[in-house]
N, C-alpha and C positions, 0 to 999 in steps of 0.2 A: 774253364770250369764254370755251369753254372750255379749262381750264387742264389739265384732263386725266381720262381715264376708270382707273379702278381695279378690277381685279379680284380678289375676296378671297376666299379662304376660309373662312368664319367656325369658328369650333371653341371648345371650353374645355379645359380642365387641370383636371380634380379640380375644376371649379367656376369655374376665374378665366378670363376671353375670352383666346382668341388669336384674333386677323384676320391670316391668313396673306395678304399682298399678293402676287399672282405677277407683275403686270403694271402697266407705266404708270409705272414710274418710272425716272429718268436711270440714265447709267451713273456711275459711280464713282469719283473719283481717287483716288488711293493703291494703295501696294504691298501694304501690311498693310490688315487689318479696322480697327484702330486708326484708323488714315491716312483711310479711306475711312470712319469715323465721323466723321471733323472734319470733310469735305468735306463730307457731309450735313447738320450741324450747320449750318456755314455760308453755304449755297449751298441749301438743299434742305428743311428744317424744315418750310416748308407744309406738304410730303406728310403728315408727321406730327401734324401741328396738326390741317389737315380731316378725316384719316382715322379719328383718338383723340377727338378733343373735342366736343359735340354741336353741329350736332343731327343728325351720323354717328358719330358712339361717344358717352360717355359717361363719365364719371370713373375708372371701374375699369378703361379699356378700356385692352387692350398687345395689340401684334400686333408683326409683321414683316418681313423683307423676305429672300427668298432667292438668292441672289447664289451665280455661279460663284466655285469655289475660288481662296483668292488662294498656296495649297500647291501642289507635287506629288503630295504621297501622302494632300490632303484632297476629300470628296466634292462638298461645296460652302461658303457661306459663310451667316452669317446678319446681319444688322443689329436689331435690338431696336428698338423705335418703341413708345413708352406716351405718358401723359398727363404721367408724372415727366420727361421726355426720351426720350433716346436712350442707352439702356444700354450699359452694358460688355458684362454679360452677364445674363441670364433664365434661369431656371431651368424654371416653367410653361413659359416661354416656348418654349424648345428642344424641350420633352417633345412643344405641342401643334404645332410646325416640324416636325418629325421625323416625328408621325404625318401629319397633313394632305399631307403631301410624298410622303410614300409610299404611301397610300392615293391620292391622284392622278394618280401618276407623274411627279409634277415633280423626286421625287426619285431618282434610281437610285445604290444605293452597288453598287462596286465588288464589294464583300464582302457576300452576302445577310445579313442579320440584322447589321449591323455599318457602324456611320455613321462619318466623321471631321469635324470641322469647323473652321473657321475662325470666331472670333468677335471681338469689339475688344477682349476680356478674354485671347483666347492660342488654344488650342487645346482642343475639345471632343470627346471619343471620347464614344461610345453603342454599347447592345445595346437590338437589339428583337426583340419576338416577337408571329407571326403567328396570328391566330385565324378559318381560310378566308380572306376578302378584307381583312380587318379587322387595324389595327395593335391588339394586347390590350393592352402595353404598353411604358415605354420606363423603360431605366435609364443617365445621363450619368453619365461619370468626368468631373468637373468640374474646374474650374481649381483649382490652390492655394490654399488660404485657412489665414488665421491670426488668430490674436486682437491687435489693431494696439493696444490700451491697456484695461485691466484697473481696476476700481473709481472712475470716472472721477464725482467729485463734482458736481453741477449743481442748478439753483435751477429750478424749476417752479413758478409760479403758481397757487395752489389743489392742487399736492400737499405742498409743502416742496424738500426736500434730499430728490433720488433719486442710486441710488448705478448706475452704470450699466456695463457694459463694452462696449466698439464692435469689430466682428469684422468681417472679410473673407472674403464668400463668391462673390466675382465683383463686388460692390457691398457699401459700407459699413454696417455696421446698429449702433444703439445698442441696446443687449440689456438689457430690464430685469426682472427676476427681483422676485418680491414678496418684500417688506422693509416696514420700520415704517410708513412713510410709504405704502405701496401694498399692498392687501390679496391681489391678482392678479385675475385675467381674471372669475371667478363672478360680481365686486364692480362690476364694472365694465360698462356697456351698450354700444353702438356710437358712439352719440352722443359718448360719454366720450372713446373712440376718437378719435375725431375730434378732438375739442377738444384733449385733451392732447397726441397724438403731434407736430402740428407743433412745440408747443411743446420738446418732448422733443429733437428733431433739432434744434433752432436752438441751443439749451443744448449740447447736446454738439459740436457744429460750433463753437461759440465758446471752448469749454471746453479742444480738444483741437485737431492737424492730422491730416488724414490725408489720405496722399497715397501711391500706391503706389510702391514701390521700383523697381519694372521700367517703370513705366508714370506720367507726371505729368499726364496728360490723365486719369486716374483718382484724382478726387479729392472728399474732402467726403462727411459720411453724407448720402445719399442715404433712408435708411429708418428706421422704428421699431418695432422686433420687443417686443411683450408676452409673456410666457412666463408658462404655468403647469402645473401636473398636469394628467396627461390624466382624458379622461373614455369616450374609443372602447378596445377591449377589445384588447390586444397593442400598444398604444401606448407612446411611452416619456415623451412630454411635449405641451404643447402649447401651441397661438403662435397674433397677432394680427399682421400685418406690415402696416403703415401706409407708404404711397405718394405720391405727385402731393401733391395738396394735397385731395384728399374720398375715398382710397381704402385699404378695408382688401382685404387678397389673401384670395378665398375656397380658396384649394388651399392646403397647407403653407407656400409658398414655397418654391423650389427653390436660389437663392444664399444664402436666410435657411438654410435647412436646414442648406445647407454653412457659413455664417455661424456658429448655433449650434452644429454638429458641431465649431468648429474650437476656440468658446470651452470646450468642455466637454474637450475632449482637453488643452489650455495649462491646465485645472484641474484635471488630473486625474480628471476623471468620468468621461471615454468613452475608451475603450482602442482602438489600431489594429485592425479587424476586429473590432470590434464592430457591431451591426446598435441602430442608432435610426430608431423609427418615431415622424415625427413627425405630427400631429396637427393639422388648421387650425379656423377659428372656425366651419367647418361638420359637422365631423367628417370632411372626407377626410383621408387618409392619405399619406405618402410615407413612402419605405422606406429611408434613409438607413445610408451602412456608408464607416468609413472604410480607403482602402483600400493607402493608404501613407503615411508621413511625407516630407519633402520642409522647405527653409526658401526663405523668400522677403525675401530681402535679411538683416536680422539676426534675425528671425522666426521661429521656429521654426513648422513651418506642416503641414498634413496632404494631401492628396490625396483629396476626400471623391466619391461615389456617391450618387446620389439617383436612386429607380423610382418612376414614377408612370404615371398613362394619362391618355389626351384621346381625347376624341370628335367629329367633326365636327358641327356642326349646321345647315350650310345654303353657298348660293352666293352671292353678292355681289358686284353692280357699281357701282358708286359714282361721281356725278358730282361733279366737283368743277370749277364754273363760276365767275365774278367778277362775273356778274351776280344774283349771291345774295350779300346783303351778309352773310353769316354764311359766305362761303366757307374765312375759316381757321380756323372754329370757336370758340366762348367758353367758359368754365367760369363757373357760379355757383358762388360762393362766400358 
């Protein structure tokens, strides 16, 4: 029986997949994005299992779902769909929602050059700019983010005692900066990547709580962001961000971005209205600036911006039947 046809977008962000899904899937309960992420979660996960995991995505894979506004004055909504879950919020994610959307006409804002949206993290403004038919690029005023605990002690198997800080940039990340025990990113391969960051997020999740003040359905690091000096030219740093359970982000990361923007600001490194470009494991770039302060519960917290671009790279329909025993997808591990 089939269980349902899907129409996607395919596209990346500075390197990482977005599958924009336009079609084929239920409507929604809930009032809020929030709301209408737990009804997914709970009722609806297939779509997300068959459409992310192979042998129709693959471990790195995130896409989306674009959904009318659950606002007045927003232009539509978005739901986040990866291999890790069903996100709060995306960062790639939105950048390559925003272009694919408007480059199709799935998307029409109200304001040419100027998106609002709804996401399960709050609310997402964006500026884009056009290049003839083509979106050039996108820059989101992202949600609040803050640094949720600071020098947080944990035991890692084969590195020692890493000393680490977990920050909020729409999703939780443990940020770890080289220190004795980690030499940073040159030292280190992908494979390594891999091996260590689960372990990293399990330690820090045991270590620590985190659970958002506004929102308790957002909770637990979710990510593990590697930092080190950059190596791309007007860069100001650079990162590994570790996902799902086999995935590094080839683009900056866009909640990491705002993640690190927020622990740098709480340390005093990065000043309001300052411009950080960060740097991913491929050498793309996102253009980060923070762009107000703001506190989120007892937090003192920023308002951060992150520009980047995405390209389309093809059309996609995708069956998803039950008489393919692989219909909700596997992951090797």
């Amino acid at each position: 029986m089939k269980l349902g046809t899907f129409f996607c977008i395919d596209a990346h962000t500075c390197g990482n997949p977005v599958r924009l899904v336009t079609s084929g899937y239920p409507n929604l309960r809930g009032r809020t994005m929030s709301e209408k992420r737990q009804d997914f979660l709970a009722h609806h996960d297939w779509i997300r299992q068959s459409l992310m995991f192979e042998p129709r995505g693959h471990a790195v894979m995130s896409g989306s779902l674009l959904l009318p506004p659950c606002s007045d004055d927003t232009d539509a909504s978005v739901l986040f769909i990866e291999t890790s879950g069903c996100l709060p919020m995306c960062g790639h994610g939105t950048i390559g929602t925003i272009t694919a959307g408007i480059e199709s006409g799935l998307l029409k804002p109200r304001i040419p050059g100027r998106v609002s949206l709804d996401v399960p993290a709050g609310r997402v403004d964006a500026e884009y700019w056009m290049e003839d038919e083509r979106v050039d690029s996108v820059r989101i005023r992202n949600v609040a983010s803050y640094l949720a605990h600071r020098d947080v002690p944990i035991q890692v198997e084969g590195l020692g005692e890493l000393r680490v800080d977990i920050a909020y940039g729409g999703n939780f990340y443990a940020i770890v900066e080289p220190q004795a025990n980690w030499a940073g990113l040159d030292r280190m391969s992908a494979d390594e990547i891999l091996h260590f960051s689960p372990l990293v997020r399990q330690a820090a999740h045991e270590a620590v709580e985190c659970v958002h003040p506004d929102d308790p359905t957002v909770s637990g690091v979710s990510h593990t962001m590697w930092t080190d000096a950059p190596r791309a030219e007007g860069a100001h740093a650079r990162n590994a961000v570790f996902y799902g359970e086999r995935a590094i982000d080839r683009s900056p990361c866009g909640t990491g971005t705002s993640a690190r923007m927020a622990q740098l600001a709480a340390r005093d490194r990065l000043q309001p209205g300052e411009d950080f470009v960060h740097e991913s494991i491929i050498g793309s770039l996102f253009h980060g600036r923070i762009e107000d302060s703001t506190r989120v519960g007892e937090h003192p917290a920023i308002i951060p911006s992150v520009k980047g671009w995405a390209r389309i790279t093809g059309h996609n329909t995708i069956f998803v039947d039950d008489s393919d025993p692989f219909w909700q997808g596997f992951e090797v591990r």
